[in-house]
PAZAPA-4460 file (N, C-alpha, C; in steps of 0.05 Angstrom, whole numbers, plus 32768, in hexadecimal, padded with zeros to 4 digits):
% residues 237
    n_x    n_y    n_z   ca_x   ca_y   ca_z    c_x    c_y    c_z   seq   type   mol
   7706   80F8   7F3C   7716   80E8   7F4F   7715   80CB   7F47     1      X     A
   772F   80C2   7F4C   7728   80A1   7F42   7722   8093   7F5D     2      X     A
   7717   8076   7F48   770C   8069   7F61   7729   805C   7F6C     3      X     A
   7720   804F   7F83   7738   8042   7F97   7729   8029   7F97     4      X     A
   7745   8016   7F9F   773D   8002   7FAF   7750   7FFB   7FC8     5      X     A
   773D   7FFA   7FE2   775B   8000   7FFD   775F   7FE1   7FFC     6      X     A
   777A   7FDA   800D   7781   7FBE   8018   7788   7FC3   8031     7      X     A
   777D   7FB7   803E   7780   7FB4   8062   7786   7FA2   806D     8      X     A
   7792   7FAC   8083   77A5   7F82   8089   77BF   7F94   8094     9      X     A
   77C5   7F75   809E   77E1   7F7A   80AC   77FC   7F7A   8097    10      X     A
   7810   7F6F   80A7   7827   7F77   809E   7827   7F65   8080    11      X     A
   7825   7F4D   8079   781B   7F46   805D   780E   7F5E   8050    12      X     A
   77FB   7F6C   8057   77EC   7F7F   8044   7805   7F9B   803F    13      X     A
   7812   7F9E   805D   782A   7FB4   805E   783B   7FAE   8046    14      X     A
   784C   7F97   8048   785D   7F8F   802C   7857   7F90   8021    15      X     A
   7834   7F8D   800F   7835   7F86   7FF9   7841   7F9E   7FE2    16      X     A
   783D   7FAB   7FED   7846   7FC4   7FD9   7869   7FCB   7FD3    17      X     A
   7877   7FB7   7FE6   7891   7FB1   7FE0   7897   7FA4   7FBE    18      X     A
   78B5   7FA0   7FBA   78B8   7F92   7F99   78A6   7F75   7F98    19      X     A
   789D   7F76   7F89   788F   7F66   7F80   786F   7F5C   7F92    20      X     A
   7875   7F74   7FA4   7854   7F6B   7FB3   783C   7F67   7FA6    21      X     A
   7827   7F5C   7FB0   780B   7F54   7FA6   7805   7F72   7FA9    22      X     A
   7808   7F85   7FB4   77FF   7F95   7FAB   77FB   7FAE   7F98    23      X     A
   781B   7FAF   7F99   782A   7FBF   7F88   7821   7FB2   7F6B    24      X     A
   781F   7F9A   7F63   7813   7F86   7F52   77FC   7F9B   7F4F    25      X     A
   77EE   7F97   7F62   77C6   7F9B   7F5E   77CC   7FBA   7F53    26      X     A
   77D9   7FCD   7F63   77DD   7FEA   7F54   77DF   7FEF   7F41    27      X     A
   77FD   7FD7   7F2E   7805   7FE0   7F11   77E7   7FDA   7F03    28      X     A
   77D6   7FB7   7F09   77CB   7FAC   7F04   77AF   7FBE   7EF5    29      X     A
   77A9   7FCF   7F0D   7792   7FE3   7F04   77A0   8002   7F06    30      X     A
   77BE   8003   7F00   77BF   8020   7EFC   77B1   8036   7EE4    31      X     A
   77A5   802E   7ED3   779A   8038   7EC3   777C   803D   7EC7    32      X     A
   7773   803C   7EE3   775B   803E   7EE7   7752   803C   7F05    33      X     A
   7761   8035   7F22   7763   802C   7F2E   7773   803B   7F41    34      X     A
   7771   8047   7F60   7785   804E   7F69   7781   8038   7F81    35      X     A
   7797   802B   7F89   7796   8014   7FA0   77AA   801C   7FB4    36      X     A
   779B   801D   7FCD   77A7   802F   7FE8   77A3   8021   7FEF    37      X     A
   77C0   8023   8005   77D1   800C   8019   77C5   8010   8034    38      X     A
   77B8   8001   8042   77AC   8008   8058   77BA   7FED   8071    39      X     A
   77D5   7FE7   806C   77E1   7FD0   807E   77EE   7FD7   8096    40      X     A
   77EA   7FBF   80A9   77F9   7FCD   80C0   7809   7FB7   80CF    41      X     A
   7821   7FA8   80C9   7832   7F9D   80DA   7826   7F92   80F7    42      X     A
   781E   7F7D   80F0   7821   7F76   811B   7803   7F71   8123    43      X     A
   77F1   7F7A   810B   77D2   7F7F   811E   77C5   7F67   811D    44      X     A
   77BC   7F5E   8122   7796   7F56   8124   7787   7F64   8124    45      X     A
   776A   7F4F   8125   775C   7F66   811D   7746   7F6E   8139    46      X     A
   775D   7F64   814E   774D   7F7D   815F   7757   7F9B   8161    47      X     A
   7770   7F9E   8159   777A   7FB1   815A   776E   7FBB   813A    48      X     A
   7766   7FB0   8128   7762   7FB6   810E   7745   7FCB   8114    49      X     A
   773A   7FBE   8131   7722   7FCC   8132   7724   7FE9   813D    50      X     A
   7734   7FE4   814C   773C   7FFD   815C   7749   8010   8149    51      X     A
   7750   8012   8133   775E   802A   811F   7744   802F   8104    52      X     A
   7739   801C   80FA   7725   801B   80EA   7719   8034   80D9    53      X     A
   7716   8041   80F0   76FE   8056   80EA   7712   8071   80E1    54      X     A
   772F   806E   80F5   7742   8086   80E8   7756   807F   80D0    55      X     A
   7756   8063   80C8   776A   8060   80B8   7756   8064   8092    56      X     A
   773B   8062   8099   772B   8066   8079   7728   8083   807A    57      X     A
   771D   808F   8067   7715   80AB   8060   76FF   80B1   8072    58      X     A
   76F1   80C2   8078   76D8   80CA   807A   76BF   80CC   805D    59      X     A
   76B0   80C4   8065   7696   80B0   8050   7693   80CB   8044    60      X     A
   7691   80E3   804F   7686   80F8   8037   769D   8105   8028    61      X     A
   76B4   8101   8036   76CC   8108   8021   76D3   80FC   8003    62      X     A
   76C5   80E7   7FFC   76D0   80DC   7FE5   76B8   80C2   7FDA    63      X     A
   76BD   80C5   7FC2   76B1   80A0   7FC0   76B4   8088   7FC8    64      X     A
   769F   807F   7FCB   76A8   8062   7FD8   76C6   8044   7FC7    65      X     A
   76C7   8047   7FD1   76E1   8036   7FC8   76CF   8019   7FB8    66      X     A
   76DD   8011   7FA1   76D7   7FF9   7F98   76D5   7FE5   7F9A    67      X     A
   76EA   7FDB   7FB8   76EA   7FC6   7FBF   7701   7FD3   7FDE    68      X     A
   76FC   7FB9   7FF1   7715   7FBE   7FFD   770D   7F9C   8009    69      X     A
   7738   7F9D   800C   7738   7F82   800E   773C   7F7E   803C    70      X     A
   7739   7F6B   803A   773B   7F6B   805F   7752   7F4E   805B    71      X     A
   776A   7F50   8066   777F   7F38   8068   7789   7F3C   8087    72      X     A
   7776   7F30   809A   777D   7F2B   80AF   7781   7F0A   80BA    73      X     A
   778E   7F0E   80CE   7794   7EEF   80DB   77A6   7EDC   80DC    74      X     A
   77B8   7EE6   80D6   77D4   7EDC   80D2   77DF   7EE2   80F7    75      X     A
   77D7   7EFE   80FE   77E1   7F01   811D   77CD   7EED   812E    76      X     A
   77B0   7EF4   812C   779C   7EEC   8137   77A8   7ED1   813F    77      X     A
   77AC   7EBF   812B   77B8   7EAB   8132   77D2   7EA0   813F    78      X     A
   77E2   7EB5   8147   77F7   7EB2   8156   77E5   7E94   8170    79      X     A
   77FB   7E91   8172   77E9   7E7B   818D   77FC   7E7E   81AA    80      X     A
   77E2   7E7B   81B6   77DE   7E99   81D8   77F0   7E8F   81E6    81      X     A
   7803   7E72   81E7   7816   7E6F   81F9   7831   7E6A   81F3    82      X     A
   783A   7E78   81DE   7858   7E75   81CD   7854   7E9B   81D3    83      X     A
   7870   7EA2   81C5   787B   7EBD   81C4   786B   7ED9   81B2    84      X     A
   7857   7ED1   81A0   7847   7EE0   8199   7829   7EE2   819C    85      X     A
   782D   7EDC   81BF   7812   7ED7   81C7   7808   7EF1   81C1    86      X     A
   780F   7F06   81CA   7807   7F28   81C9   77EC   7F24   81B1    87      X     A
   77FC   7F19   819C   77F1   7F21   8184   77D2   7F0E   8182    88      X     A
   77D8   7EFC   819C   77BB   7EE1   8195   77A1   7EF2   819A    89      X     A
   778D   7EEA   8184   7773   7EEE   8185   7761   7ED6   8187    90      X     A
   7752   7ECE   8196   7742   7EB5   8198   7733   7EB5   817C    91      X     A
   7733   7E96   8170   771B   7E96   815B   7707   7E9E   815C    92      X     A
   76F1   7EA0   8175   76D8   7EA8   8170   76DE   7EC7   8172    93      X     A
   76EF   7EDB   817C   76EB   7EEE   817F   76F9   7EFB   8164    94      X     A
   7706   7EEF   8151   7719   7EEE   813B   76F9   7EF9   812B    95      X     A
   76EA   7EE0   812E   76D6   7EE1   8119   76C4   7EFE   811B    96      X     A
   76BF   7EFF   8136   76AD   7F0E   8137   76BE   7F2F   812B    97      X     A
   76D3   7F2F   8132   76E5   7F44   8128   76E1   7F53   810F    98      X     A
   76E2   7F2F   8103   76DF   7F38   80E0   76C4   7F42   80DD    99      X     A
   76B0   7F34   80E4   7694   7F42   80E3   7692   7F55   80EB   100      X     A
   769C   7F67   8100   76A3   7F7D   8101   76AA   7F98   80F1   101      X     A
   76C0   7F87   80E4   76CE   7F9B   80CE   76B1   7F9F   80B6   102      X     A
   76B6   7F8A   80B4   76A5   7F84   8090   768C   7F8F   809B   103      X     A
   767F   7F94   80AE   7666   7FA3   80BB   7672   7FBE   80BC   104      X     A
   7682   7FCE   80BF   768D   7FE1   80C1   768A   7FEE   80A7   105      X     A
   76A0   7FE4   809C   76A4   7FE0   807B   768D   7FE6   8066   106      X     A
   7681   7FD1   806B   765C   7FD6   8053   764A   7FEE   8069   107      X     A
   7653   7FF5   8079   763C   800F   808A   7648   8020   807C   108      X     A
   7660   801C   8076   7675   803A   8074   766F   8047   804D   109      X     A
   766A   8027   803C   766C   802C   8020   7655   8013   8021   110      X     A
   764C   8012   801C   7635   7FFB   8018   7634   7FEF   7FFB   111      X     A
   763B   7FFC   7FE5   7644   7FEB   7FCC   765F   7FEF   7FC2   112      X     A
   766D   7FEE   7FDD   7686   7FE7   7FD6   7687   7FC5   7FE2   113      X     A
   769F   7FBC   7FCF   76AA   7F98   7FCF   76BA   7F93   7FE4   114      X     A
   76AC   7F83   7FF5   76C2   7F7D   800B   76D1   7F63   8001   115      X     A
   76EE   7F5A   8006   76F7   7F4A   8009   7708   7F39   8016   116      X     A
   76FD   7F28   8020   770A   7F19   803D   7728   7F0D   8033   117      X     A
   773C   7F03   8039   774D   7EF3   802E   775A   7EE6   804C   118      X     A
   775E   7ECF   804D   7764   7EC1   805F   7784   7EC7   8071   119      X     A
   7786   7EBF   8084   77A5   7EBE   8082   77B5   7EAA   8075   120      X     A
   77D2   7EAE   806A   77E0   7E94   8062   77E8   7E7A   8071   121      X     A
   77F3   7E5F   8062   77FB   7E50   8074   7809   7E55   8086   122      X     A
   781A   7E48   8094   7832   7E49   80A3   7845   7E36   80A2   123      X     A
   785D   7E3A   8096   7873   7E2C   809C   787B   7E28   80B5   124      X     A
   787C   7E18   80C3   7883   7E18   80D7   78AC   7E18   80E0   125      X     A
   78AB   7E0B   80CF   78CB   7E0D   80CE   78D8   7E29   80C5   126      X     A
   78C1   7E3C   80B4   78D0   7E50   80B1   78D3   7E5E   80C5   127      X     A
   78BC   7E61   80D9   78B4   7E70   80F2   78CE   7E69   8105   128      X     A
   78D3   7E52   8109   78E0   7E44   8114   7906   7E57   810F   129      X     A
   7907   7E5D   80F3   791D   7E65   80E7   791F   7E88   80EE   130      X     A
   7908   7E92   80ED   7907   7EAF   80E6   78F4   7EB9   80FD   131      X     A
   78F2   7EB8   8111   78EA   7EAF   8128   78E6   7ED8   812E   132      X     A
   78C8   7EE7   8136   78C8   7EF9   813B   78DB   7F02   8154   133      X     A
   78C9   7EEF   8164   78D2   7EEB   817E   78DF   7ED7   818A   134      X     A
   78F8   7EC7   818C   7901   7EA9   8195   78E6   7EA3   81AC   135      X     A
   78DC   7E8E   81A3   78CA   7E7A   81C2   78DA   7E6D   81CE   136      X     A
   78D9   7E72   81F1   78E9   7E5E   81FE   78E7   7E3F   81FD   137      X     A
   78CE   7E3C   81ED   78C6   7E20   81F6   78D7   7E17   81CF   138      X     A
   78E7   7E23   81C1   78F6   7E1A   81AF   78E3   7E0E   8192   139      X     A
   78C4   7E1A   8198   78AE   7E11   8185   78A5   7E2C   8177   140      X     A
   789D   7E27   815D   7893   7E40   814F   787C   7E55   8165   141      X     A
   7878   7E67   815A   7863   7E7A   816A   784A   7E70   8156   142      X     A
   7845   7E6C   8146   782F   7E65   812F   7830   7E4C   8121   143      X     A
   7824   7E43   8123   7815   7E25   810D   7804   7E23   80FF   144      X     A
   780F   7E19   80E6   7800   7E0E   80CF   77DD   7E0B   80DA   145      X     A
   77E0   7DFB   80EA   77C9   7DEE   80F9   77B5   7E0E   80FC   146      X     A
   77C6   7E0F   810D   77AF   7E30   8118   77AB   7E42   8107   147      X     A
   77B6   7E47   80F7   77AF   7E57   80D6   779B   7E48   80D1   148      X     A
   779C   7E32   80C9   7787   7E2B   80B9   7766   7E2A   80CD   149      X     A
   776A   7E2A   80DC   7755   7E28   80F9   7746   7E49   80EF   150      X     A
   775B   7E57   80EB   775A   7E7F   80E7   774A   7E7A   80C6   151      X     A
   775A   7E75   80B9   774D   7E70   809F   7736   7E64   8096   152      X     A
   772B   7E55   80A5   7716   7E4A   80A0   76FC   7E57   80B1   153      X     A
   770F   7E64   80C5   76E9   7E7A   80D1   76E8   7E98   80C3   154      X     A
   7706   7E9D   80B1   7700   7EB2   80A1   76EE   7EB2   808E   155      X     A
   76F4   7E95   807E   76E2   7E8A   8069   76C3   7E86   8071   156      X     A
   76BD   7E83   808D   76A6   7E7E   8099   7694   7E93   809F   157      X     A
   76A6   7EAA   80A9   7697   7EC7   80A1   7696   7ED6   8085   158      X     A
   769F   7ECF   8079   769D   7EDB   805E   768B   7EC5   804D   159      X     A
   767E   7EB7   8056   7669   7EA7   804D   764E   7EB3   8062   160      X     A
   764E   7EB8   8076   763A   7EC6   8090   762E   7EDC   807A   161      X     A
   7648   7EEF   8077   7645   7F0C   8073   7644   7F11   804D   162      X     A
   763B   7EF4   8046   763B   7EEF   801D   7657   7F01   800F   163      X     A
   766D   7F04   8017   7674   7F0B   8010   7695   7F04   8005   164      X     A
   769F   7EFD   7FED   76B7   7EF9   7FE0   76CD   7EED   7FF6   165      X     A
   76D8   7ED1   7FFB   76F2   7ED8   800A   7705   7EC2   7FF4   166      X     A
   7725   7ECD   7FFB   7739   7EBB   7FED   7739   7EAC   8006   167      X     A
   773B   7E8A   8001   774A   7E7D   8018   7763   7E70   800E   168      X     A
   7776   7E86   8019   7798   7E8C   8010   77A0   7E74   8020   169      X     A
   779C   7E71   8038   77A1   7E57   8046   77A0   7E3A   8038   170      X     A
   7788   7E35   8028   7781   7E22   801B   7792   7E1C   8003   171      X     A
   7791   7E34   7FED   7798   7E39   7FD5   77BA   7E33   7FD7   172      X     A
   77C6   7E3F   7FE9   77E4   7E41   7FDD   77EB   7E27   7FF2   173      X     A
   77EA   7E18   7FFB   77ED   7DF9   8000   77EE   7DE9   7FE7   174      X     A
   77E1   7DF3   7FCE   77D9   7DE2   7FB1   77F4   7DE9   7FAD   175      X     A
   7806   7DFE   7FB0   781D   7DF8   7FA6   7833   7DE4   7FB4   176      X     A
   7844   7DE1   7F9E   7859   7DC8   7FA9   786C   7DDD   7FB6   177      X     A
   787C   7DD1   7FCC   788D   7DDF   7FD8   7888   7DF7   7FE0   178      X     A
   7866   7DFF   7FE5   785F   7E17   7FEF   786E   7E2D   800D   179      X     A
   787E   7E13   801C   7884   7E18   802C   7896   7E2F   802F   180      X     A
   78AD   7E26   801B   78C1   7E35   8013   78B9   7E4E   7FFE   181      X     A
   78B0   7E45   7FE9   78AA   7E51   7FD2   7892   7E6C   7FCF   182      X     A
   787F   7E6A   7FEA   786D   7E75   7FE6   7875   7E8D   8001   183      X     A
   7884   7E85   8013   7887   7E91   8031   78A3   7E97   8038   184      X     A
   78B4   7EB2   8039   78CE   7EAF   803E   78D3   7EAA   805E   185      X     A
   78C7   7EAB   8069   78C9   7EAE   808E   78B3   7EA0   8099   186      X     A
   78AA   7E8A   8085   788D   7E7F   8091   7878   7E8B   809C   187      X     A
   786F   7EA6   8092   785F   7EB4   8095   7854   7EC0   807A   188      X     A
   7870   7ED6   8080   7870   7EF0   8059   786D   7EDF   8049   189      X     A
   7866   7EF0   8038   786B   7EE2   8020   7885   7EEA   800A   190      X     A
   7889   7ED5   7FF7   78A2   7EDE   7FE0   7894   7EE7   7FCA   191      X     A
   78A1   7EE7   7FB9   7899   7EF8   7FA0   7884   7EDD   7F94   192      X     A
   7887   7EC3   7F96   7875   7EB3   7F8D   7858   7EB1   7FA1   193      X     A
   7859   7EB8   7FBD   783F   7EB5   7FC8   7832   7ED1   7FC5   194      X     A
   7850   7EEF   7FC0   7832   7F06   7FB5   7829   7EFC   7F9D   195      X     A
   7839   7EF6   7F90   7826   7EED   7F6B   780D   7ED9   7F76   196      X     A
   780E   7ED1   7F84   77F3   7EB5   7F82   77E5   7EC5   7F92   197      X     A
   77E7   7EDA   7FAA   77D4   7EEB   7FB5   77C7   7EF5   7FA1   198      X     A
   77E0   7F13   7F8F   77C5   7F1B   7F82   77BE   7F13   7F69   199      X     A
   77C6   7EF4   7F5A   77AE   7EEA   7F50   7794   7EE3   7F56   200      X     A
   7796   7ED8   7F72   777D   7ED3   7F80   7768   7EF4   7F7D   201      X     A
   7776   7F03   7F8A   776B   7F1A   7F8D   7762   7F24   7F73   202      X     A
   776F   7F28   7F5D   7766   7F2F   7F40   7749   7F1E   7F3C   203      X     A
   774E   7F08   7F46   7736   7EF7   7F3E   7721   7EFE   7F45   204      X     A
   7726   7F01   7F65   770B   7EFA   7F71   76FF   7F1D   7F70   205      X     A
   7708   7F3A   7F62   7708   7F49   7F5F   76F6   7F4A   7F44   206      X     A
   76FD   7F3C   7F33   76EF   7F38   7F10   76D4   7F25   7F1A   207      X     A
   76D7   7F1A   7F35   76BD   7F0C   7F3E   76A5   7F1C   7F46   208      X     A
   76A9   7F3A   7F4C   769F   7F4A   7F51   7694   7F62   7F47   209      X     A
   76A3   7F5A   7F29   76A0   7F67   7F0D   76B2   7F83   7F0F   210      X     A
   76CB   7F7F   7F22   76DD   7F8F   7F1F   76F6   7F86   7F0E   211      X     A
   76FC   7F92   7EF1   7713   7F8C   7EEC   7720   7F9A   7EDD   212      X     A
   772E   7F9C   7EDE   774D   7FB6   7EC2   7742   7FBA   7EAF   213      X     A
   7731   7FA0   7EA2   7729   7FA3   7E85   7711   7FB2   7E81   214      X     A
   76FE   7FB6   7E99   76E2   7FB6   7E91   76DD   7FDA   7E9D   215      X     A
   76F0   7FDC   7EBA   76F3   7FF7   7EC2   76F7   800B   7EB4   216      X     A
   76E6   802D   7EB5   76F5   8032   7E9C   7712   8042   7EA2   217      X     A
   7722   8047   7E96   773D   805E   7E92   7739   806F   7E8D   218      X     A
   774B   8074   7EAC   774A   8096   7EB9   7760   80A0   7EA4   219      X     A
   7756   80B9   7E8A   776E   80B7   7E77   7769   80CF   7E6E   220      X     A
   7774   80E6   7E6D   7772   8104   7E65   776F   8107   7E4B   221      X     A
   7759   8112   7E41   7757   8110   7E23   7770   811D   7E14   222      X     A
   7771   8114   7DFF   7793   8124   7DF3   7787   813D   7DE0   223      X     A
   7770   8149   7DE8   7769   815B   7DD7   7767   8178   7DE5   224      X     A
   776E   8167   7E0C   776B   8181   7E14   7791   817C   7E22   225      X     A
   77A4   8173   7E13   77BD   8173   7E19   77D1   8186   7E04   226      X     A
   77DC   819E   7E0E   77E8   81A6   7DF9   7804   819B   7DF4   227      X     A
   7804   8197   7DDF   781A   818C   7DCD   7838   819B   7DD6   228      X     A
   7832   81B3   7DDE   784B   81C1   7DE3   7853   81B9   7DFE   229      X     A
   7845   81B6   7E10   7849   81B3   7E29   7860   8198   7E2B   230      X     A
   7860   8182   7E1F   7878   8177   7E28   7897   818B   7E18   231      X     A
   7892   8196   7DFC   78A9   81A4   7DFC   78BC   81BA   7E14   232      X     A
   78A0   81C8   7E22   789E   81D9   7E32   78B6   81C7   7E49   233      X     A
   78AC   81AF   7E4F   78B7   81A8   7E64   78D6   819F   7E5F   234      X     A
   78E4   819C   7E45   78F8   81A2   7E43   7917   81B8   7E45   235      X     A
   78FC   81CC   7E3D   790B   81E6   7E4A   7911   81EF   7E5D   236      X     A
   7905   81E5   7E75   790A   81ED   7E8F   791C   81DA   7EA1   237      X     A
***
């Protein structure tokens, strides 16, 4: 059986496996050694992340422990509680404790498996403003730059608690110029340039862990037990 590596997270983690997703990326990336399962869900936080947890992984004696799995929550969490996607607001302190939650969950479940935190992204506010889930009556985004980064920085805060790997995507893709546009089509998603800078980050901080394409070995059928006829075979039929 090959090893896996899951990705968990909301609707960012859902797309990525769309054209040109960070994840679909990470699949081709380690297809030769690597199976990477989509574990995203549109809309959540991670209190609701807690509440599915236990039925959305395998059961611990069914399989090996996975190699890594990544956690990309907080993009909803941060909705803010008095605009149109309050539903989705999670308070910071209870945001945090959430994640400690999971990643407690997580290492009980595989204990030398790699957790990895990754922040939520910036926020355009003008894109929100443009592509608007829900119109706010009060004519203001549902999400701010501001309060992402408020989210991003207690992600980064537990994943320093709990020693363990986080991208801060919040931080990082602000270094680009015109990130606004270029990195975010709806001031949230991302475009084909903010999955590329995801899963570079992610490749990285993966080879930080001494996981990488090159070093893994290949899952590869010896050609000695392949008969030669068998692709003829499959012409005839």
């Amino acid at each position: 059986m090959r090893p896996k590596i899951y990705l968990f997270g909301d609707s960012i983690t859902e797309e990525s496996f769309g054209d040109s997703g960070w994840g679909a990326s990470l699949a081709h990336h380690f297809s030769r050694s690597v199976d990477v399962m989509l574990r995203g869900y549109s809309g959540y936080n991670t209190r609701w992340a807690l509440k599915v947890i236990h039925r959305v992984f395998p059961a611990v004696e069914s399989e090996e422990p996975p190699l890594a799995v990544t956690v990309f929550f907080g993009a909803n969490d941060a909705s803010l509680p008095d605009r149109s996607s309050s539903f989705q607001h999670v308070p910071l302190d209870e945001y945090k404790q959430n994640l400690r939650s999971i990643v407690f969950i997580l290492k009980s479940r595989w204990p030398t498996t790699s957790i990895l935190l990754i922040t939520p992204p910036p926020i355009d506010e003008d894109g929100r403003l443009r592509y608007p889930f829900i119109e706010d009556p009060t004519g203001l985004p549902e999400r701010t730059n501001e309060a992402a980064g408020a989210y991003a920085k207690a992600c980064s805060a537990v994943a320093s608690e709990c020693g363990i790997p986080v991208i801060d995507l919040w931080s990082k893709m602000q270094k680009f110029p015109g990130w606004q546009k270029s990195c975010l089509s709806d001031g949230l998603h991302l475009t084909r340039t903010g999955n590329r800078i995801v899963f570079d980050e992610v490749v990285e901080a993966l080879r930080g862990q001494g996981l990488s394409a090159e070093k893994l070995p290949v899952d590869l059928p010896l050609l000695a037990e392949i008969d030669p006829l068998d692709s003829l075979k499959a012409f005839d039929n």
